[in-house]
N, C-alpha and C positions, 0 to 999 in steps of 0.2 A: 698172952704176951706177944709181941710183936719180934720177929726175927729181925736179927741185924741185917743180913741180906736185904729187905724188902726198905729196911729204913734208907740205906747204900742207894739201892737204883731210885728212891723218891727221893734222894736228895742229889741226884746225877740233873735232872734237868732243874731245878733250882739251883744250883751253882751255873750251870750254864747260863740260864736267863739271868742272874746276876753278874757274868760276866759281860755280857750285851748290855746290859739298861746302865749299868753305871757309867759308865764311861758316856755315855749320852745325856745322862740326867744332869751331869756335873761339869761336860763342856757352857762354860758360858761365853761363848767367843759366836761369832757369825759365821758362819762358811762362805768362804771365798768365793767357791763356787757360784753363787747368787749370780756374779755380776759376771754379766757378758760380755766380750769385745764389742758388740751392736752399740754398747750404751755410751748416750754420750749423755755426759753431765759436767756442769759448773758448778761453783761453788763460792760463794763469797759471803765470807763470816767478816764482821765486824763488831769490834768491844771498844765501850767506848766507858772511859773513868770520869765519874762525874762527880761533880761537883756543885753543892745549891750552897749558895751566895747572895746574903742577906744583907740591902741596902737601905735598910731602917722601916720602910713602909712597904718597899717593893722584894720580891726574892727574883732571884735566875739562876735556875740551872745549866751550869759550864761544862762543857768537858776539859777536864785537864790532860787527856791523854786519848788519843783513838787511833786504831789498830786496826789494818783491812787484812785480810787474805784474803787473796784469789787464786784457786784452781781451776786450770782449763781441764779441758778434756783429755789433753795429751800427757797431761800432769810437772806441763809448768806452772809455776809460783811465780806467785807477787806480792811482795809485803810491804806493804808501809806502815810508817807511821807519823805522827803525827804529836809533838808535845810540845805544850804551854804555847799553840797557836803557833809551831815553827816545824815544817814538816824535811823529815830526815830521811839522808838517801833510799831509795827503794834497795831492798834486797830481791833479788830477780834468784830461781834456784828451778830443779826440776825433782820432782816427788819420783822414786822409784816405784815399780810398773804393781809390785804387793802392796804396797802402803795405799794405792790408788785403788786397785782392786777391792781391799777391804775395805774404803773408806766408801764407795758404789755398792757392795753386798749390806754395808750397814745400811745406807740411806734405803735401799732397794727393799732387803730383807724387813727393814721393822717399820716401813709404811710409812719413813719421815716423809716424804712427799704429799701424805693424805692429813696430816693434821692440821687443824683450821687454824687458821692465825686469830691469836686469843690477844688481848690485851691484859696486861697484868698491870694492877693500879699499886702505884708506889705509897709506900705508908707515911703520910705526915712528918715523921719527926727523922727519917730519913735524911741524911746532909751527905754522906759520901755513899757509894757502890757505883757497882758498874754493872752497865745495861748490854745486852748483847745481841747480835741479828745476825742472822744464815738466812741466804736466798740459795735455793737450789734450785739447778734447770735439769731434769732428768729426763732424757725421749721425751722434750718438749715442752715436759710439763713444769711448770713454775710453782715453787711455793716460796712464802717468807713467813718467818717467824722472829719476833723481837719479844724478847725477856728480859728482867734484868733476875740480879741476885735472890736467892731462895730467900734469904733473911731482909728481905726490905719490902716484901710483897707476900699479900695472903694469899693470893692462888698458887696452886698447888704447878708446878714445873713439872710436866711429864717426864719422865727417867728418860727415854728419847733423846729428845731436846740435851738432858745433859749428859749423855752417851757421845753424840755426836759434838758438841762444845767440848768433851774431853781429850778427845783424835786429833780436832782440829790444833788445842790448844798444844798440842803433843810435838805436833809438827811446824808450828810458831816456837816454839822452846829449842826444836831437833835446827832447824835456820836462824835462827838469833840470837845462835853462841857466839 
């Protein structure tokens, strides 16, 4: 039979390793840290609501609505937009110096800058969603990606892509109350 003493000290460093790996397995957040003062980055997401428009023989897809943001590097804002072909005052604002930070550790940290601009084909019977694109300029580098909605197309949206649509969308919501 086994002494309680011996069970006690084998279960001293198993408590301790579980008070280390939990608290790391279960952050789902980015560290801030990633992102440097060095880095300069832009940012300009655009959503656009569309609209396919059926004239007997012919279709055209409209947008009914389109939305830019842009952030600079210093973490001013610009937003417009844009509806039924009539575009509305810009909201001009500046992103606090954390929300900017994190929004650089995410692009930085999960490699949105590396992933290849896919085309994603719109399904057939498809008549309203909305399509959406992020160019990012990070230490030079450029990337763009356009997507539209997960349910109007069969490829598959890397979680990415809608990590960073979620941020963005955060801080379009946080200025345009």
């Amino acid at each position: 039979m086994v002494k309680p003493l011996y069970l006690v000290l084998g279960a001293i460093p198993v408590i301790v390793a579980l008070l280390i790996s939990v608290p790391l397995i279960m952050k789902n957040e980015i560290p801030i840290s990633a992102a440097n003062p060095t880095d300069k980055i832009e940012i300009e997401y655009t959503k656009h609501q569309l609209k396919k428009i059926s004239y007997g023989v012919t279709e055209r897809t409209g947008a009914q609505k389109t939305e830019i943001l842009l952030i600079k590097n210093d973490g001013t804002l610009k937003y417009s937009v844009t509806e039924q072909g009539y575009l509305q005052p810009d909201i001009k604002s500046k992103l606090d110096e954390a929300k900017l930070n994190k929004i650089k550790a995410l692009i930085k940290e999960t490699g949105f800058i590396a992933i290849p601009s896919e085309s994603f084909p719109i399904l057939e019977n498809a008549t309203e969603y909305q399509k959406s694109n992020v160019k990012v300029s990070l230490n030079g580098r450029v990337n763009q990606i356009h997507w539209p909605e997960q349910n109007v197309t069969v490829g598959f949206i890397p979680p990415i892509v809608t990590m960073v649509e979620s941020e963005l969308d955060q801080i379009i919501a946080s200025i345009s109350e």
